[in-house]
C-alpha positions, 0 to 999 in steps of 0.5 A, a space after each residue: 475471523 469476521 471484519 471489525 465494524 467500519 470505524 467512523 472517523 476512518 468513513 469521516 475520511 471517505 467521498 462518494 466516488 459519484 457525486 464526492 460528498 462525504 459518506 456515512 456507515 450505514 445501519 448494521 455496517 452494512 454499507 456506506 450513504 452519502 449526503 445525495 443519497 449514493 449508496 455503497 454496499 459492503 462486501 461480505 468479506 469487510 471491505 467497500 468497492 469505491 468506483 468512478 462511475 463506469 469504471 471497472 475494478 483493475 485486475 490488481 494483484 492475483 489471489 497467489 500474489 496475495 497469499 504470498 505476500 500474507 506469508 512473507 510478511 508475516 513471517 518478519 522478512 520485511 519488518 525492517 521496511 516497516 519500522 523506517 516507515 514508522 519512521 518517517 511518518 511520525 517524524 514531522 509529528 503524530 499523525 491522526 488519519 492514515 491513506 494507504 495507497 496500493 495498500 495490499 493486504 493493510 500489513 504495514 499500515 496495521 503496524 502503523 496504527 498499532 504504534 498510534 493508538 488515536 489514528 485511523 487509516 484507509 488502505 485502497 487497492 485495485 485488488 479485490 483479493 488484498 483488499 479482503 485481507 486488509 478488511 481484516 488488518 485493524 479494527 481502526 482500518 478501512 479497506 477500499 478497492 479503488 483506482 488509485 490512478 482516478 479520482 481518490 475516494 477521499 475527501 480534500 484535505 483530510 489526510 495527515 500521512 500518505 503512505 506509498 510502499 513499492 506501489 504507484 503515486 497519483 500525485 495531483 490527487 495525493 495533494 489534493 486529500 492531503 492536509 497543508 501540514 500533511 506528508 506523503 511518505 513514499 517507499 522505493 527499492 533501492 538499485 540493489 533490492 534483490 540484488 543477489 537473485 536477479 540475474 540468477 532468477 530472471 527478476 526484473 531489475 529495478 530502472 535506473 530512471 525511477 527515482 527521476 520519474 518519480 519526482 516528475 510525477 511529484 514535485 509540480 504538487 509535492 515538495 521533496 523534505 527529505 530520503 534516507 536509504 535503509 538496508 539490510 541483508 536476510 538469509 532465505 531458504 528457498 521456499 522463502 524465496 519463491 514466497 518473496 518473488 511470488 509476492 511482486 510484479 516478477 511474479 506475472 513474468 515467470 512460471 513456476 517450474 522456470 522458478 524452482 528450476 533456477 532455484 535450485 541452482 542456488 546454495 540451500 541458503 539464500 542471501 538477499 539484500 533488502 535495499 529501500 529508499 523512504 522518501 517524504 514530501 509535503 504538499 506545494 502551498 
């Protein structure tokens, strides 16, 4: 399946990574141009490499992270996450353009735009791999390999809803792209996420000190409105499993023989508690 054409008021979202001027589609959707005359090519897979001058492209998630990430979402495991996110970004009202930050392969923020038919969303990621998928994800997305840790490729100001699903938060920049009436919707595991395959499987465990680390990193830009705790318990063969840790971090800390080792030492059905906080900010005047 081919990409969809850039949509232009998802590119009306963008700032050229060298000069930040805004950027328009160029003839054929074969890339993007800026007012000084910047140029971005895109990709023969869809999306767009939106770089700080000299800075290369993050390794990011890995082609296997990827696939696993595609299939275990796709089969529905992490729906529930999905709906809280829905959620809380159309509590405050309906929001109209979309960033994704550390999107990956654009699942949830596809969902998103399929309940906000006026909405357009961008999806940065440092992977190439993911962000090939999420190209794909919605004729209404753009996808954009990015360091969210940089300078965003993202005009001041043009943002209604930041979305952040278990994935870093650059909080001076997320306020800056962020509309005065705009939201940032962060998604975190909860202490007992995976509760019941950690120790079994040699998982990393969720730090205590997140949650505090995570509005340090916030608060001086973001203010906290509100968080609620979302669980719910999932019964996993054990391909499932293997798809579900394959998907994250724990993925680099293990091999695959240690894994299917462990596993098998588990009953033939897994139970898993998928254990989340959704959390929402909205910017410091």
């Amino acid at each position: 399946m081919s990409a969809p054409p850039l949509d232009p008021r998802a590119v009306a979202l963008l700032a050229c990574p060298v000069c930040a001027a805004p950027f328009a589609a160029g003839p054929g959707d074969t890339g993007l141009r800026c007012a000084e005359g910047h140029s971005v090519d895109r990709a023969r897979q869809g999306h767009l490499t939106l770089l700080p001058p000299g800075r290369r492209p993050a390794t990011g998630d890995s082609a296997e992270m990827v696939a696993d990430r595609v299939a275990f979402l796709a089969a529905g495991h992490y729906d529930a996450v999905t709906a809280a996110l829905a959620d809380a970004v159309t509590a405050p009202g309906v929001p109209v353009t979309l960033l994704d930050l550390g999107g990956g392969t654009g699942h949830h923020l596809a969902r998103l735009l399929d309940g906000l038919p006026g909405a357009v969303g961008v999806v940065l990621d440092a992977s190439r791999y993911a962000a090939r998928r999420a190209a794909r994800a919605h004729p209404r997305a753009i996808a954009v390999v990015a360091d969210t840790w940089a300078r965003l490729p993202v005009r001041d100001g043009v943002v209604d809803r930041a979305l952040v699903v278990f994935a870093p938060r650059n909080g001076p920049e997320i306020a800056r792209v962020l509309r005065p009436e705009g939201r940032l919707v962060v998604v975190t595991p909860a202490p007992d996420h995976l509760g019941e395959i950690i120790a079994p499987l040699g998982l990393l465990r969720v730090d205590p000190g997140k949650a505090g680390r995570l509005a340090a990193t916030l608060e001086p830009h973001l203010v906290r409105e509100g968080a609620e705790r979302h669980r719910r318990t999932l019964r996993l063969d054990h391909a499932a499993v293997a798809t579900l840790v394959g998907m994250g971090p724990h993925a680099r800390h293990l091999t695959a023989a240690g894994l299917a080792a462990s596993l098998a030492r588990l009953p033939a059905d897994v139970q898993v508690t998928i254990s989340v906080d959704v959390t929402t900010y909205r910017r410091v005047p």
